[in-house]
N, CA, C and O atoms as a CHARMM CRD file, in Angstrom:
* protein
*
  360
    1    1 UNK  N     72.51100  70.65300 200.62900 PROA 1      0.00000
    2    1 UNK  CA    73.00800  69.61700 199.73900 PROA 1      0.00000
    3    1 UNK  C     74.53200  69.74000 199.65600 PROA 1      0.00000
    4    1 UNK  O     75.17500  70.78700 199.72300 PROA 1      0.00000
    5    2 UNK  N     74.91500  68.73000 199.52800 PROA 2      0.00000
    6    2 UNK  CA    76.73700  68.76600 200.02500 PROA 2      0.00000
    7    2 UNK  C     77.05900  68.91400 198.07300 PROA 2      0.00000
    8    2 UNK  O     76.58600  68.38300 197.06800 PROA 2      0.00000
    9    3 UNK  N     78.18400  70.00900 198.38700 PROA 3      0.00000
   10    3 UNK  CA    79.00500  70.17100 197.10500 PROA 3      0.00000
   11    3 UNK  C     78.89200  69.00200 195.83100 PROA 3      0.00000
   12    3 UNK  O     78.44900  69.04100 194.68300 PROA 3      0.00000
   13    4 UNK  N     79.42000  68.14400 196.52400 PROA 4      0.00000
   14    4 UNK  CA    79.21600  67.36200 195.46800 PROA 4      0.00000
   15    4 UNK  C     77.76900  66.95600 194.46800 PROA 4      0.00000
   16    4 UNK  O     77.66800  66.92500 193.24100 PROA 4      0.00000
   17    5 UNK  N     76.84000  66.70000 195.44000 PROA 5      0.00000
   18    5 UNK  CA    75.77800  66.49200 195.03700 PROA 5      0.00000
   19    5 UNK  C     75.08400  67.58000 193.89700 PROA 5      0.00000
   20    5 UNK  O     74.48400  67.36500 192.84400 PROA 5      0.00000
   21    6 UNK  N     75.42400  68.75000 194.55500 PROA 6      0.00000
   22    6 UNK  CA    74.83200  69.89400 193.64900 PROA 6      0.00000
   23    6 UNK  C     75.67600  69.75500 192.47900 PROA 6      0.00000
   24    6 UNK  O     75.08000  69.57000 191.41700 PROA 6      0.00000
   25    7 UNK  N     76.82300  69.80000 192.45800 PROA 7      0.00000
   26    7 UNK  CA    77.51100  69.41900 191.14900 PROA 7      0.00000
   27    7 UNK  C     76.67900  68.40000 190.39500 PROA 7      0.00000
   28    7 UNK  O     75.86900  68.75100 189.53800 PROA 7      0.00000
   29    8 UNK  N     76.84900  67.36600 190.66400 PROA 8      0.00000
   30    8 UNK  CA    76.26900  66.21900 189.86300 PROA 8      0.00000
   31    8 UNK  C     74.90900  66.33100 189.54500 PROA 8      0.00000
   32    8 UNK  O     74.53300  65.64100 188.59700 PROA 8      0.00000
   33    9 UNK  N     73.75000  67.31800 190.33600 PROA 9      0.00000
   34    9 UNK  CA    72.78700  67.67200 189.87200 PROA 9      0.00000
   35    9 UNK  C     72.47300  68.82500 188.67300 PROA 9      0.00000
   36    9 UNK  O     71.54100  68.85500 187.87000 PROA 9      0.00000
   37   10 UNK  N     73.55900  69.72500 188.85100 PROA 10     0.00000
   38   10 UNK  CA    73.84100  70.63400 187.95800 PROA 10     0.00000
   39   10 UNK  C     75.05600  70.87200 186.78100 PROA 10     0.00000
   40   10 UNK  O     75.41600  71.93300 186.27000 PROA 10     0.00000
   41   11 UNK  N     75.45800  69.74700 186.58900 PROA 11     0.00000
   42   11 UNK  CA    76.59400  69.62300 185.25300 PROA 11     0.00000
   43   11 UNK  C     76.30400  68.32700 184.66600 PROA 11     0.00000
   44   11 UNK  O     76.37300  67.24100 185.24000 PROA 11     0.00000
   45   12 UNK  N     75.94600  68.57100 183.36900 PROA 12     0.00000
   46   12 UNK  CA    75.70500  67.96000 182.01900 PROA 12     0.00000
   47   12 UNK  C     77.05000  66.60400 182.35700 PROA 12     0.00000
   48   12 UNK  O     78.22000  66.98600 182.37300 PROA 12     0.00000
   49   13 UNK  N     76.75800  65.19200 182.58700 PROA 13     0.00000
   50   13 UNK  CA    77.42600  64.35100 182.81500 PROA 13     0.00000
   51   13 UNK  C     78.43300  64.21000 181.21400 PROA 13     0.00000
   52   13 UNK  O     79.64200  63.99400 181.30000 PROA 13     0.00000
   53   14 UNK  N     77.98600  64.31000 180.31300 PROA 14     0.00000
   54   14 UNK  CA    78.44500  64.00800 178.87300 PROA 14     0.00000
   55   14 UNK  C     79.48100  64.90400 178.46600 PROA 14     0.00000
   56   14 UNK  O     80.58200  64.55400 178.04300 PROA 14     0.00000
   57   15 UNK  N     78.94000  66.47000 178.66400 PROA 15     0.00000
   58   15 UNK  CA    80.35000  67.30600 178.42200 PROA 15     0.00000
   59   15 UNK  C     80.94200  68.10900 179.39700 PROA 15     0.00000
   60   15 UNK  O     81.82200  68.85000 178.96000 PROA 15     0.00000
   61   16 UNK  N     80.66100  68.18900 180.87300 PROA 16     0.00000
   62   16 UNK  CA    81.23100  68.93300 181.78200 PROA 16     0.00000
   63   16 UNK  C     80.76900  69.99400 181.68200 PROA 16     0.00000
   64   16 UNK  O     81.45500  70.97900 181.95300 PROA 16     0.00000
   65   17 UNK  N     79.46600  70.11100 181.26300 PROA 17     0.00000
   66   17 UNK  CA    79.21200  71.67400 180.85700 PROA 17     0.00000
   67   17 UNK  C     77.93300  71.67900 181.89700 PROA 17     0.00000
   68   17 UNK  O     77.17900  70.72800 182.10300 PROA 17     0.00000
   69   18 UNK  N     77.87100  73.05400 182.53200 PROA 18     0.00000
   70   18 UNK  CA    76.68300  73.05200 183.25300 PROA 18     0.00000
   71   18 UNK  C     75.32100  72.79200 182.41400 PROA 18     0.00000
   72   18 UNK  O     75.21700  73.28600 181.29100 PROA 18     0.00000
   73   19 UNK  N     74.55100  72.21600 182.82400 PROA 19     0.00000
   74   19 UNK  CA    73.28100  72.02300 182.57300 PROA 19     0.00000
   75   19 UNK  C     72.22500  72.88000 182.76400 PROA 19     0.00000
   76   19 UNK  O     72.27700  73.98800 183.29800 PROA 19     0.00000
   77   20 UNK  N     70.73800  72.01600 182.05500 PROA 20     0.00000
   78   20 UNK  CA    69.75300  73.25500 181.52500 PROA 20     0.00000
   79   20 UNK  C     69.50500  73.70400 183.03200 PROA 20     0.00000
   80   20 UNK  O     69.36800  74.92000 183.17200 PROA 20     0.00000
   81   21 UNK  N     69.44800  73.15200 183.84700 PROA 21     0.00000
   82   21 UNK  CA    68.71100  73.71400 185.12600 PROA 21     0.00000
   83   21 UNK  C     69.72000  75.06900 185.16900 PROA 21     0.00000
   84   21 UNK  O     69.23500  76.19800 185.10100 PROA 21     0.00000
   85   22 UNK  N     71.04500  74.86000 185.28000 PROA 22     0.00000
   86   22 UNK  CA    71.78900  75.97700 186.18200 PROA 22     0.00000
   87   22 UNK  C     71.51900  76.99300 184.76800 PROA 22     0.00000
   88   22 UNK  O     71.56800  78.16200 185.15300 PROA 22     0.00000
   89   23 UNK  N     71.27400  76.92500 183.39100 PROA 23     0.00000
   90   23 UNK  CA    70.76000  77.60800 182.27000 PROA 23     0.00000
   91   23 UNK  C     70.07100  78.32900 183.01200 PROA 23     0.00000
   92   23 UNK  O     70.40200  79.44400 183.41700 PROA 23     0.00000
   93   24 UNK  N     68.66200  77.52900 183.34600 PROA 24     0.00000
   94   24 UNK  CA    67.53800  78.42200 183.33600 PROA 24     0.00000
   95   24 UNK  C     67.66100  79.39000 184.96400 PROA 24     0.00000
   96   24 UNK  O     67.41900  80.53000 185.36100 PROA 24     0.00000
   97   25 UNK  N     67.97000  78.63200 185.28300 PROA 25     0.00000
   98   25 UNK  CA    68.55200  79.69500 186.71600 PROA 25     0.00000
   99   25 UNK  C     69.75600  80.73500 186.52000 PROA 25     0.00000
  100   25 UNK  O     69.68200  81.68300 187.30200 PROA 25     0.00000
  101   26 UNK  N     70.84100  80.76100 185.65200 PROA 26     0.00000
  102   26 UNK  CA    71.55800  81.92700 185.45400 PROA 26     0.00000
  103   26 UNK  C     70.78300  82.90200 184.73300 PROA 26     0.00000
  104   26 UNK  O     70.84400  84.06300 185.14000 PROA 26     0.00000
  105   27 UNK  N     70.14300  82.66500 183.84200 PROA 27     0.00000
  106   27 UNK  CA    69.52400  83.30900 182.85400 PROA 27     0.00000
  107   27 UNK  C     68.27600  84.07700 183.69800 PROA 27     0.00000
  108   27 UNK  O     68.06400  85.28700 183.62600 PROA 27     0.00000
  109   28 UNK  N     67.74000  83.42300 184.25800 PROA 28     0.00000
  110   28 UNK  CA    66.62300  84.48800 185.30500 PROA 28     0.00000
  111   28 UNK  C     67.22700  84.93200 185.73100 PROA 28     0.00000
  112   28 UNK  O     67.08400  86.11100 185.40500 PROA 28     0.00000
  113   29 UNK  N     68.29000  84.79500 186.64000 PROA 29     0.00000
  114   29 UNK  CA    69.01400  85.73100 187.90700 PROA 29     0.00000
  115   29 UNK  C     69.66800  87.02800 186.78900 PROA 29     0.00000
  116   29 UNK  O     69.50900  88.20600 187.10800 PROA 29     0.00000
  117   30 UNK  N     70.29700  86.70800 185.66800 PROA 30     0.00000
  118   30 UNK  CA    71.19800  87.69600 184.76500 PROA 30     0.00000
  119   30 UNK  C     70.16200  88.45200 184.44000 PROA 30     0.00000
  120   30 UNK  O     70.40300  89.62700 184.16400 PROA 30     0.00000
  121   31 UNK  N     68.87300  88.00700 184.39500 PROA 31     0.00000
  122   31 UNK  CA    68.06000  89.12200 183.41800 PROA 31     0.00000
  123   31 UNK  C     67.41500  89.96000 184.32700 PROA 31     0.00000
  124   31 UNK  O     66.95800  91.04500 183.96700 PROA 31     0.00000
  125   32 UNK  N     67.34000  89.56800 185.43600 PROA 32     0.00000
  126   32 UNK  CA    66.83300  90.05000 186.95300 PROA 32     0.00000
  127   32 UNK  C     67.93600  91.37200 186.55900 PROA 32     0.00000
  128   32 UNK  O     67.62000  92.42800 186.01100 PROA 32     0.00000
  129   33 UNK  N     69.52600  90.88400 187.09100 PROA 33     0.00000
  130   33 UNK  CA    70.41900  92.09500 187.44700 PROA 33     0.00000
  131   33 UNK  C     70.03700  93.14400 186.17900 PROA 33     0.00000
  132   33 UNK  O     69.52400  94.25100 186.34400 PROA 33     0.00000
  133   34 UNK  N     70.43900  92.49000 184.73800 PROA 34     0.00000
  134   34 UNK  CA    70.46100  93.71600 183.86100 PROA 34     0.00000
  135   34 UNK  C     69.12500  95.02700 183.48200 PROA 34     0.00000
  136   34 UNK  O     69.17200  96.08200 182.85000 PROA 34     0.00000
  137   35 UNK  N     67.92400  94.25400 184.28500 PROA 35     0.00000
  138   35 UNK  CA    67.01000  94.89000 184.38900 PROA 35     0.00000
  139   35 UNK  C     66.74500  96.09700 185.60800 PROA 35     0.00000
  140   35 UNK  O     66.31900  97.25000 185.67400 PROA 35     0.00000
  141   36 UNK  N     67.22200  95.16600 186.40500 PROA 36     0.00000
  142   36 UNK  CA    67.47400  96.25800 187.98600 PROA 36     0.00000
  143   36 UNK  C     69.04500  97.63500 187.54200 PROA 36     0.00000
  144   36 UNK  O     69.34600  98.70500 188.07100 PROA 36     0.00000
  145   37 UNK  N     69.51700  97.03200 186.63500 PROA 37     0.00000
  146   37 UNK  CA    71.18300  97.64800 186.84700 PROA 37     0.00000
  147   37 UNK  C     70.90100  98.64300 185.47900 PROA 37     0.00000
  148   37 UNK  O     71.65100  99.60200 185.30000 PROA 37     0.00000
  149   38 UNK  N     69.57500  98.31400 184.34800 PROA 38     0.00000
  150   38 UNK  CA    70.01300  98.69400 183.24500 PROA 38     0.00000
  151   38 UNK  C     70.76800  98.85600 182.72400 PROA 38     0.00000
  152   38 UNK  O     71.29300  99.95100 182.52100 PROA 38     0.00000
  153   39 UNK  N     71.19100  97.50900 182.20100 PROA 39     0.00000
  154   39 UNK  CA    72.38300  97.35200 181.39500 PROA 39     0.00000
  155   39 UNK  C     71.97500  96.21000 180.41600 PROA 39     0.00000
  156   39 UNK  O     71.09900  95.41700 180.76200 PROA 39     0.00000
  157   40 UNK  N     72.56800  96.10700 179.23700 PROA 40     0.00000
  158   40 UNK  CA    72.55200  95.01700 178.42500 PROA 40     0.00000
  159   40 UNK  C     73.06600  93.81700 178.70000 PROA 40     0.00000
  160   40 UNK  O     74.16300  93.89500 179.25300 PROA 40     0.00000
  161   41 UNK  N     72.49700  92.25700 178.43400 PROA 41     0.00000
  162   41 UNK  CA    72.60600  91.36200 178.53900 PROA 41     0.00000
  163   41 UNK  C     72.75600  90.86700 177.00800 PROA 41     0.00000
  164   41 UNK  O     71.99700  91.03800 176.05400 PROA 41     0.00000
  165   42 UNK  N     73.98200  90.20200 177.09900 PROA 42     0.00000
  166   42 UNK  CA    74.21300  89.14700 175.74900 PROA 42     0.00000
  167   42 UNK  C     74.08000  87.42400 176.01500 PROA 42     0.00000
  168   42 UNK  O     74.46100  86.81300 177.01300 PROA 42     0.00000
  169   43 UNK  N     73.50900  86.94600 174.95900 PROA 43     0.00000
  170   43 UNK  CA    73.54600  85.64800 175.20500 PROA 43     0.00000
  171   43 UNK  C     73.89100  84.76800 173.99500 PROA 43     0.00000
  172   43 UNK  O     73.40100  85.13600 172.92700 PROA 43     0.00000
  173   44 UNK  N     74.52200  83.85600 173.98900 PROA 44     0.00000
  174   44 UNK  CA    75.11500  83.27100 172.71800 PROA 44     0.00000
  175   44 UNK  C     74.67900  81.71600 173.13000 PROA 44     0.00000
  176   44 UNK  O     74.98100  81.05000 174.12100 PROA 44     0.00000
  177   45 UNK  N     73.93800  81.43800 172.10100 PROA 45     0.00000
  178   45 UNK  CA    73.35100  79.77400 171.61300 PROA 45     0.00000
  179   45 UNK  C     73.99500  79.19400 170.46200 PROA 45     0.00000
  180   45 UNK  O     73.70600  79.71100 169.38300 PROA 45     0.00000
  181   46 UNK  N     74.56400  78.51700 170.45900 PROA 46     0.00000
  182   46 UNK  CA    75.23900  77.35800 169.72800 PROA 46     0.00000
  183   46 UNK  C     74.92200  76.46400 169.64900 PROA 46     0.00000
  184   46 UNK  O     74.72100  75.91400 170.73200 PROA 46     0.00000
  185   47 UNK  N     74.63100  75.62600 168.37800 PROA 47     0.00000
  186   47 UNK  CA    73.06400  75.09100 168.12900 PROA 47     0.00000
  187   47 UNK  C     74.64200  73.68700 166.88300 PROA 47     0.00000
  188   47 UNK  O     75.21000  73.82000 165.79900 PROA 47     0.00000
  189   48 UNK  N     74.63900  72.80200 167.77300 PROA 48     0.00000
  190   48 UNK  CA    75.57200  71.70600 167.17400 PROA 48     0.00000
  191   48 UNK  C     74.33100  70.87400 165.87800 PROA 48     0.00000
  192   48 UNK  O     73.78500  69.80300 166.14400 PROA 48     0.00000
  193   49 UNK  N     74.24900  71.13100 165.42100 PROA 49     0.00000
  194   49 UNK  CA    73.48600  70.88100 164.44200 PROA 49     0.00000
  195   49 UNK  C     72.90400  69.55900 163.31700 PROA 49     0.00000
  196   49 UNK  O     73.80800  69.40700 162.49500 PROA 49     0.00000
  197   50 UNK  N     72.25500  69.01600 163.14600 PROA 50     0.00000
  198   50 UNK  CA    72.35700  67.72100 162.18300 PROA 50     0.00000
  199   50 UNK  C     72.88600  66.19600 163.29600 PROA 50     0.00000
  200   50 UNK  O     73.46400  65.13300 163.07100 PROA 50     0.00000
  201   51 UNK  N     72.43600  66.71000 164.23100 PROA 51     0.00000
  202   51 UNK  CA    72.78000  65.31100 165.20200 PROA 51     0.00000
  203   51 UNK  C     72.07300  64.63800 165.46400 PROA 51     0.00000
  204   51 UNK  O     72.50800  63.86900 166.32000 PROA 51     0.00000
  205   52 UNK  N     70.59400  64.35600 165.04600 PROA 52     0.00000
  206   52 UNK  CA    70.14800  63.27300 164.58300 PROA 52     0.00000
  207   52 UNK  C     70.14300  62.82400 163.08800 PROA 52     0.00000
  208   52 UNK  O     69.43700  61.87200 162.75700 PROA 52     0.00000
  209   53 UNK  N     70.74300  63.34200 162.37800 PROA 53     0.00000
  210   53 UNK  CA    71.02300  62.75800 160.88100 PROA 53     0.00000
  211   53 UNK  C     72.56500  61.83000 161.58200 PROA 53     0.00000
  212   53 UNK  O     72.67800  60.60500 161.53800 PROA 53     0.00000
  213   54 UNK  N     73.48000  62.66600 162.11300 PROA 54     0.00000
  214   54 UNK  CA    74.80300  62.04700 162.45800 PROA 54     0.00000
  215   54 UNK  C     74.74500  60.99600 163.56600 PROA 54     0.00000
  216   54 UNK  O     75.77800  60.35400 163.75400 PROA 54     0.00000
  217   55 UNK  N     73.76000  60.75200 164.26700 PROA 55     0.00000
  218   55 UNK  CA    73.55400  59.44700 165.10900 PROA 55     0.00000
  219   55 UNK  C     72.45700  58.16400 164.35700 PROA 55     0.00000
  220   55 UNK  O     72.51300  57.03000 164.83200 PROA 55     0.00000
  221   56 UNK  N     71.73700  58.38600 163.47500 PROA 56     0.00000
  222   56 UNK  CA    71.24300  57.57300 162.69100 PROA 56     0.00000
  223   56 UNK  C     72.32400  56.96400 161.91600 PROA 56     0.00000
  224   56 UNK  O     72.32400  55.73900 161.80000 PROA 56     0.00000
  225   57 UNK  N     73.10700  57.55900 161.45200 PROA 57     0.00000
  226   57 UNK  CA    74.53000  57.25200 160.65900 PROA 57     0.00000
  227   57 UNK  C     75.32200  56.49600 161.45800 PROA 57     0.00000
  228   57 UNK  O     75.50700  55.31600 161.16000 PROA 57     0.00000
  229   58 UNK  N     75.87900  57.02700 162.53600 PROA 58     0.00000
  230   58 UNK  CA    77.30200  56.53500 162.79600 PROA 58     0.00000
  231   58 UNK  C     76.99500  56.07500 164.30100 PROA 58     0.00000
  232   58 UNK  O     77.91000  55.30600 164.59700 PROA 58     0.00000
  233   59 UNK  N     75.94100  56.23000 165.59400 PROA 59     0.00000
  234   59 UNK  CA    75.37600  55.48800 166.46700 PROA 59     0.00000
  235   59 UNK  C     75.25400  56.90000 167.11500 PROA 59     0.00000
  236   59 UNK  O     75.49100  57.95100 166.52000 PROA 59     0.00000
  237   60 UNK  N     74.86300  56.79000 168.38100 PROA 60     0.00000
  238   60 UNK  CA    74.37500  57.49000 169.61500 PROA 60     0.00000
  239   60 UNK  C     76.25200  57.77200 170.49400 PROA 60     0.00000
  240   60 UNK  O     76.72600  58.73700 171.09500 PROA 60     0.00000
  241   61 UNK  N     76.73000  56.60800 170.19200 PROA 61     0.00000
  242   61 UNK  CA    78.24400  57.04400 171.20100 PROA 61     0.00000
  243   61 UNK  C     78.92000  57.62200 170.00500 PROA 61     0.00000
  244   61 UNK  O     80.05400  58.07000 170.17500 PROA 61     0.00000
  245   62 UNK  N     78.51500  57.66200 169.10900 PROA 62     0.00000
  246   62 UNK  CA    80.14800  58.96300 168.12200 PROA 62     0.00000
  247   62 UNK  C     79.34900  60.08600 168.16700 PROA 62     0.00000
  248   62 UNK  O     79.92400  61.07800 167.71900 PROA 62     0.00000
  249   63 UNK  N     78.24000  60.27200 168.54600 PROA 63     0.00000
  250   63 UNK  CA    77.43000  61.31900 168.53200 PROA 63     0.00000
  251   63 UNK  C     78.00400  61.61600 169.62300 PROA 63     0.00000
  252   63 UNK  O     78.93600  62.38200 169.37700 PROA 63     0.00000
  253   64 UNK  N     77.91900  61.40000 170.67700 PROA 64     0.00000
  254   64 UNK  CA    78.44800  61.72700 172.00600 PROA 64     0.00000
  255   64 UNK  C     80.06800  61.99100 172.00600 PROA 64     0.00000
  256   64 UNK  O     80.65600  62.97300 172.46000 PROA 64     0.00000
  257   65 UNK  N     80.56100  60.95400 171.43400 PROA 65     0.00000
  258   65 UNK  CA    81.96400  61.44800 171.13500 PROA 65     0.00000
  259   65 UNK  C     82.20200  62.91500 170.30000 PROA 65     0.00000
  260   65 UNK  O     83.12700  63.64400 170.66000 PROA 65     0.00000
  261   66 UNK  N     81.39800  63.27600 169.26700 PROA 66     0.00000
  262   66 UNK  CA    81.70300  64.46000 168.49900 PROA 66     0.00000
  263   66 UNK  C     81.24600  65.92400 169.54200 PROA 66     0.00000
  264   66 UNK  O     81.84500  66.99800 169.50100 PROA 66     0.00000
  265   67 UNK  N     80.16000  65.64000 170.35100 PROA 67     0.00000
  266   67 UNK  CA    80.13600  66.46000 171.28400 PROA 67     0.00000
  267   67 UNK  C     81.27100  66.98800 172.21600 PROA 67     0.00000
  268   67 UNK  O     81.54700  68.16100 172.46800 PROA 67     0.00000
  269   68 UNK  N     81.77600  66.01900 172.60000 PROA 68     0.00000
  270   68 UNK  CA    82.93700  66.97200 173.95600 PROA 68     0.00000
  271   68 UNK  C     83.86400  66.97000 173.27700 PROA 68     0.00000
  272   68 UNK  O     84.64600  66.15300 173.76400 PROA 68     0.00000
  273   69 UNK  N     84.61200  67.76300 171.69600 PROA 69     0.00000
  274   69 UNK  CA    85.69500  68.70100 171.29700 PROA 69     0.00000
  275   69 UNK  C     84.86400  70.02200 171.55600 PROA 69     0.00000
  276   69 UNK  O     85.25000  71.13900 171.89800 PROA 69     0.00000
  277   70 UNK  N     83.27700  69.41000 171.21500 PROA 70     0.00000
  278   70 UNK  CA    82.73100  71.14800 170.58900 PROA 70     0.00000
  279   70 UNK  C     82.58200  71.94900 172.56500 PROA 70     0.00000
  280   70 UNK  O     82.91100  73.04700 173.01300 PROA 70     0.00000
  281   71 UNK  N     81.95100  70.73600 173.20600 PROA 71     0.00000
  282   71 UNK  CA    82.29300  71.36800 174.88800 PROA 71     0.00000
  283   71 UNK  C     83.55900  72.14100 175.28600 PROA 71     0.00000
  284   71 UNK  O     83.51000  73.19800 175.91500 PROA 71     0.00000
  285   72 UNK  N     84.98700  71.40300 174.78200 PROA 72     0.00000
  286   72 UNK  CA    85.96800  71.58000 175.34600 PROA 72     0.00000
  287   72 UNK  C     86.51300  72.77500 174.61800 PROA 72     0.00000
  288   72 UNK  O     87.34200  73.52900 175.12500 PROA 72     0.00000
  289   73 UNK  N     86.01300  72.92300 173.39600 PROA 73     0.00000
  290   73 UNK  CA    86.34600  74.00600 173.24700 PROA 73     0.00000
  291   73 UNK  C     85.51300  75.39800 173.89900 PROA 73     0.00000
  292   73 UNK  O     86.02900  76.40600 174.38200 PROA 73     0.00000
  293   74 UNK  N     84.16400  75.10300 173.74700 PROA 74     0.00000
  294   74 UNK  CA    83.52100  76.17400 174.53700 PROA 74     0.00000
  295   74 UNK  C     84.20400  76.61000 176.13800 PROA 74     0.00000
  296   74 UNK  O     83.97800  77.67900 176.70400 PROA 74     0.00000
  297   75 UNK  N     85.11900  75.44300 176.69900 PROA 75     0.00000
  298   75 UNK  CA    85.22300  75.45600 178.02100 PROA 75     0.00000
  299   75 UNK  C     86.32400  76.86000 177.64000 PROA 75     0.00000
  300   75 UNK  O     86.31300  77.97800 178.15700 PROA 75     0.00000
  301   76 UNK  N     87.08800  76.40300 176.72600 PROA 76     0.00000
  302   76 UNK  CA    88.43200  77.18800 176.82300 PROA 76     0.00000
  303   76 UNK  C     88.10400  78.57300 176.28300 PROA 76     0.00000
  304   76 UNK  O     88.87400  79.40000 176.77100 PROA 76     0.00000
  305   77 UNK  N     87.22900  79.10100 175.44800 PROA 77     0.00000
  306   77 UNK  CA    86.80800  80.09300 174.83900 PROA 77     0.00000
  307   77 UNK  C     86.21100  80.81500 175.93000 PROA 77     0.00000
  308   77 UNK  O     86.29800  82.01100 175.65000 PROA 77     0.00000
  309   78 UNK  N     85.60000  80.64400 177.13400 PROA 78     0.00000
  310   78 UNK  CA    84.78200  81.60600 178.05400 PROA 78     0.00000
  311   78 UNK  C     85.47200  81.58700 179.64200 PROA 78     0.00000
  312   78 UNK  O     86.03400  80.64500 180.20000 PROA 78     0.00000
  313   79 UNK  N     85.20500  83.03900 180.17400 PROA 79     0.00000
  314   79 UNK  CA    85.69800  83.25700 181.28000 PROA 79     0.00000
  315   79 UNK  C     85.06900  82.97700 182.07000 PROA 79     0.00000
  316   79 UNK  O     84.05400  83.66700 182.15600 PROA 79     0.00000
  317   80 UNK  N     85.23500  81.80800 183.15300 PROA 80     0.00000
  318   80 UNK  CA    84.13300  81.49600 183.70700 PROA 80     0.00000
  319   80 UNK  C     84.11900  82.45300 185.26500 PROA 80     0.00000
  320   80 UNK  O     83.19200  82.06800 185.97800 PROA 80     0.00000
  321   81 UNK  N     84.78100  83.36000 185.77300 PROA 81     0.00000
  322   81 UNK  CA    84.62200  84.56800 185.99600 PROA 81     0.00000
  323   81 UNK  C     83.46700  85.36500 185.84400 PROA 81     0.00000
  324   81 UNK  O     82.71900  85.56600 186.80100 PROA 81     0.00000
  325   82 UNK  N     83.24300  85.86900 184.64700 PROA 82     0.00000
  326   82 UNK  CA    82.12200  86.36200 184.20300 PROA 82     0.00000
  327   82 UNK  C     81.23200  85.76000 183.11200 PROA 82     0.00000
  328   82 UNK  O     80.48500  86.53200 182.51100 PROA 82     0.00000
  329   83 UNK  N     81.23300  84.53800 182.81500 PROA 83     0.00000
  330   83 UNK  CA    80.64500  83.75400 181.41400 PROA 83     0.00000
  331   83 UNK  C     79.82300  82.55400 182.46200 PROA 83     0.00000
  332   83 UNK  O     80.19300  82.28100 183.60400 PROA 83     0.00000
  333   84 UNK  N     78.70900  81.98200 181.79300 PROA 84     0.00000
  334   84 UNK  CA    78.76400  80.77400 181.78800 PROA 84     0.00000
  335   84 UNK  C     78.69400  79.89600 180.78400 PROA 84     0.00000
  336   84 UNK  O     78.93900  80.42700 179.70100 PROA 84     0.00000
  337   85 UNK  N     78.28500  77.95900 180.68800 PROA 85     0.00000
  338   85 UNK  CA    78.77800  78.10300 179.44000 PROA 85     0.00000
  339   85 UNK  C     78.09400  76.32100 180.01900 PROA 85     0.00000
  340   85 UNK  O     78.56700  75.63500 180.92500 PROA 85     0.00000
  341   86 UNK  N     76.92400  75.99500 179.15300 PROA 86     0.00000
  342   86 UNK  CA    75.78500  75.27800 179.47000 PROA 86     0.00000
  343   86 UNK  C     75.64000  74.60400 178.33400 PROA 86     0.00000
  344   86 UNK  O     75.92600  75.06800 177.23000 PROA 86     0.00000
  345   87 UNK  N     74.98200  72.96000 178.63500 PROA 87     0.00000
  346   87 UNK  CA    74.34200  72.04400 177.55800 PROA 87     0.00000
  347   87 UNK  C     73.18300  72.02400 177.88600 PROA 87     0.00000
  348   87 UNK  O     72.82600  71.45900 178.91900 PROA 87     0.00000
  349   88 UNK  N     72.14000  72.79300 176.87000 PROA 88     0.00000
  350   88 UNK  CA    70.47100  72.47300 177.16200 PROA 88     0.00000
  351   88 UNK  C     70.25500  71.69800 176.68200 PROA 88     0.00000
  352   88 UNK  O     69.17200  71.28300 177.09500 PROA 88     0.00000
  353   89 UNK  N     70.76100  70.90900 175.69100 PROA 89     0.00000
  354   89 UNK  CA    69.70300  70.12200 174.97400 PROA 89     0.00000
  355   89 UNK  C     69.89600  68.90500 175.48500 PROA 89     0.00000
  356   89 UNK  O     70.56100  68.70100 176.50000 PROA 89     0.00000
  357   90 UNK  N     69.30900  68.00000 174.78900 PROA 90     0.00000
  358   90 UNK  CA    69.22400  66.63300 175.68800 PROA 90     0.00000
  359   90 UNK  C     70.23600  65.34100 174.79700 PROA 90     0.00000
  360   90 UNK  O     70.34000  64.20700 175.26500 PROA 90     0.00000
């Protein structure tokens, strides 16, 4: 599959954030290594909260709009080096 394609199959179109697939595939492969390597694995969920009370309110696009500060900041907060940094939900 050519670069591009895998991109667009695997990053969350809304906030630039990788998506659940490449989630559930880092997350097996990470828990694979820390198990083979014995070592600890951390994982941090951030859970944007009350967003169907806030899209009943104010529509589905300010909902979407209030999403990519909280992306862009996640982008800038993690090393993507050693981090990744994913939208599961839908």
């Amino acid at each position: 599959m050519a670069a591009a394609n895998v991109r667009l199959a695997t990053t969350d179109a809304l906030t630039g954030l990788l998506n659940r697939r490449r989630f559930d595939e880092a997350l097996a492969r990470e828990t694979r290594r820390a198990v083979r390597k014995a070592r600890p694995l951390s994982l941090l969920l951030l859970d944007a909260d009350c967003c169907k009370g806030f899209n009943d309110r104010y529509g589905h696009q300010k909902g979407d709009e209030a999403l990519r500060p909280i992306a862009c900041a996640i982008m800038t907060a993690y090393d993507p080096a050693a981090d990744i940094a994913c939208r599961i939900g839908a």
